[in-house]
C-alpha positions in Angstrom: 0.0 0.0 0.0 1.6 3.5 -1.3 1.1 5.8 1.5 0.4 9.1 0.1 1.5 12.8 1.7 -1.7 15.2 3.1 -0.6 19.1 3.3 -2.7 21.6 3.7 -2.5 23.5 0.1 -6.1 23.9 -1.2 -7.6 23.9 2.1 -9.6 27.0 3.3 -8.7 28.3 6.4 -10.9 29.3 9.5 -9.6 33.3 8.9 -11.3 33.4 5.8 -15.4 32.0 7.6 -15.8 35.3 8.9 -14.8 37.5 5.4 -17.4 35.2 3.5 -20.2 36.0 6.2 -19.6 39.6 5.6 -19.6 39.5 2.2 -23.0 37.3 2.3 -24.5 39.5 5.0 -23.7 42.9 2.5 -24.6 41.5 -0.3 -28.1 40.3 1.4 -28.4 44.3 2.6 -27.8 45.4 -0.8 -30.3 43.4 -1.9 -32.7 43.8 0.3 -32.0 47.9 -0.2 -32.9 47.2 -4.0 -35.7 45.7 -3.6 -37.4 48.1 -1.4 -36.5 50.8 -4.1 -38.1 48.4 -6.8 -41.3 48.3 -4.6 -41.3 52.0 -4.2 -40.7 52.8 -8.1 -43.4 50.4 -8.7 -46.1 52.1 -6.1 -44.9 55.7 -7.6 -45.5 54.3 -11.3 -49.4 53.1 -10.3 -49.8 56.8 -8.1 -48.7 59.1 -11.2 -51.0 56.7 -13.5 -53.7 56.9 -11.5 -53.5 60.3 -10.8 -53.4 61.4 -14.5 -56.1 58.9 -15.5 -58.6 60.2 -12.7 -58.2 63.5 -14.0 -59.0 63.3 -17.8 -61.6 60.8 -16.7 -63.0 62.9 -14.3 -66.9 63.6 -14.3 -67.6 65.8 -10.8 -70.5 68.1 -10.6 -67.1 71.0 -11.2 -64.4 70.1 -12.9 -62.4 72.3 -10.6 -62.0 69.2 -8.1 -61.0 67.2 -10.3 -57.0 67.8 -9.6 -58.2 67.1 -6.0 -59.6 63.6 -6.7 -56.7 62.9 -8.6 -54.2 63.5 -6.1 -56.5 61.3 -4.0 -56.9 58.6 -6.1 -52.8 58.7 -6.6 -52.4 58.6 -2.9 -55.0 56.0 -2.8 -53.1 53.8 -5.6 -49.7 53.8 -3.8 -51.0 53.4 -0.4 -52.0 50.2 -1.4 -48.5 48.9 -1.9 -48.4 49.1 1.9 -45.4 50.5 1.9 -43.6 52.4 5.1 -42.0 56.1 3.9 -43.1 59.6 3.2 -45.2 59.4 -0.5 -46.7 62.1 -2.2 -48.6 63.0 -5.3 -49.0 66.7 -7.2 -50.0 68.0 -10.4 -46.9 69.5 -13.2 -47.9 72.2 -14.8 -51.4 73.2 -16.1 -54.3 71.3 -14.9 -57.3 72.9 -17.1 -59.8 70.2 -17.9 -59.9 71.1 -21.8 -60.2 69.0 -24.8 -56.8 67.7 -26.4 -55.3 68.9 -22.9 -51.8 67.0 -22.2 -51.8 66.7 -18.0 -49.2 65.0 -16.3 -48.6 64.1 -12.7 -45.4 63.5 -11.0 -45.5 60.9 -7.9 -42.7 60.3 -5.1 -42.0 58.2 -2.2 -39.4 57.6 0.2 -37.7 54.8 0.7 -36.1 54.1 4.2 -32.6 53.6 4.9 -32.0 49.7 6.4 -32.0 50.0 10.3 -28.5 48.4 10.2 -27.2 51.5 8.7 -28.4 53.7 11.1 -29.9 57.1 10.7 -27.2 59.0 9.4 -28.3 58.8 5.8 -31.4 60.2 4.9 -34.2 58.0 2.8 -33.5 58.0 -0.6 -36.8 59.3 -2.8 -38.0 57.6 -5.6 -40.7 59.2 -8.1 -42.4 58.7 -11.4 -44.1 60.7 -13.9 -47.2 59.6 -15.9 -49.2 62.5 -18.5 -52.5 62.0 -20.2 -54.8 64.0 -23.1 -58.0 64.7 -22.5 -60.4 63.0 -24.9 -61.3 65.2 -27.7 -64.6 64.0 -28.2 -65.2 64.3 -24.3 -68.7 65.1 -23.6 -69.4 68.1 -21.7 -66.8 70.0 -22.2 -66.9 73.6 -24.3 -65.3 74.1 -27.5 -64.0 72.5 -30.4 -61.3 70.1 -29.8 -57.7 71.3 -31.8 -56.6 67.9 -32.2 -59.3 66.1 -33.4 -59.3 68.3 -36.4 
């Protein structure tokens, strides 16, 4: 029987355990820190589209309240992600209900810093921006519609 010689080249040693939890541990952070971003991009996306849809389809006794619903319904939209963090919804620019009318709201929400990190970073904000034109065969509305011509 050949007796064969055992060293220890190709072995890994106990100093490198710990560097391989840290690395897993930060990577796991970073992901996790990326996905919460994800989840607040996604509940700013449905805000701003819901928000700018509400609005053109909006059929109140005035159409003066009709930015007000749409902030609502915005706020609505994106508090249904359930998500923790400031969020808020607001019309850009003119918000005349008028036919061929381009509208467009812009919707942001904050995503917390991971408690590991502490509190000496701020939340990073995440928004979205989502426009829609007024139908210009929209009934009850005055005037002829420019882009229908």
């Amino acid at each position: 029987m050949k007796r064969t010689r055992h060293d220890a080249s190709g072995v890994v040693g106990a100093e490198v355990l710990p560097f391989v939890v840290l690395v897993f541990i930060g990577g796991t952070l970073v992901f996790a820190q990326a996905w919460a971003a994800l989840d607040a991009k996604i509940a700013a996306v449905a805000g701003a589209r819901e928000a700018a849809r509400t609005f053109v389809e909006h059929r109140g006794p005035r159409f003066g309240d009709a930015a007000d619903a749409s902030v609502a319904a915005g706020m609505q939209a994106m508090s249904g992600h359930r998500l923790s963090g400031e969020a808020s919804v607001r019309p850009v620019g003119t918000t005349r209900l008028r036919r061929c009318e381009r509208v467009t709201f812009e919707a942001a929400r904050e995503v917390p810093r991971l408690a590991l990190l502490g509190s000496r970073w701020s939340p990073v904000t995440v928004g979205a921006r989502a426009s829609e034109i007024v139908d210009p065969f929209r009934h009850g509305l005055r005037g002829r519609a420019p882009c229908a011509q």
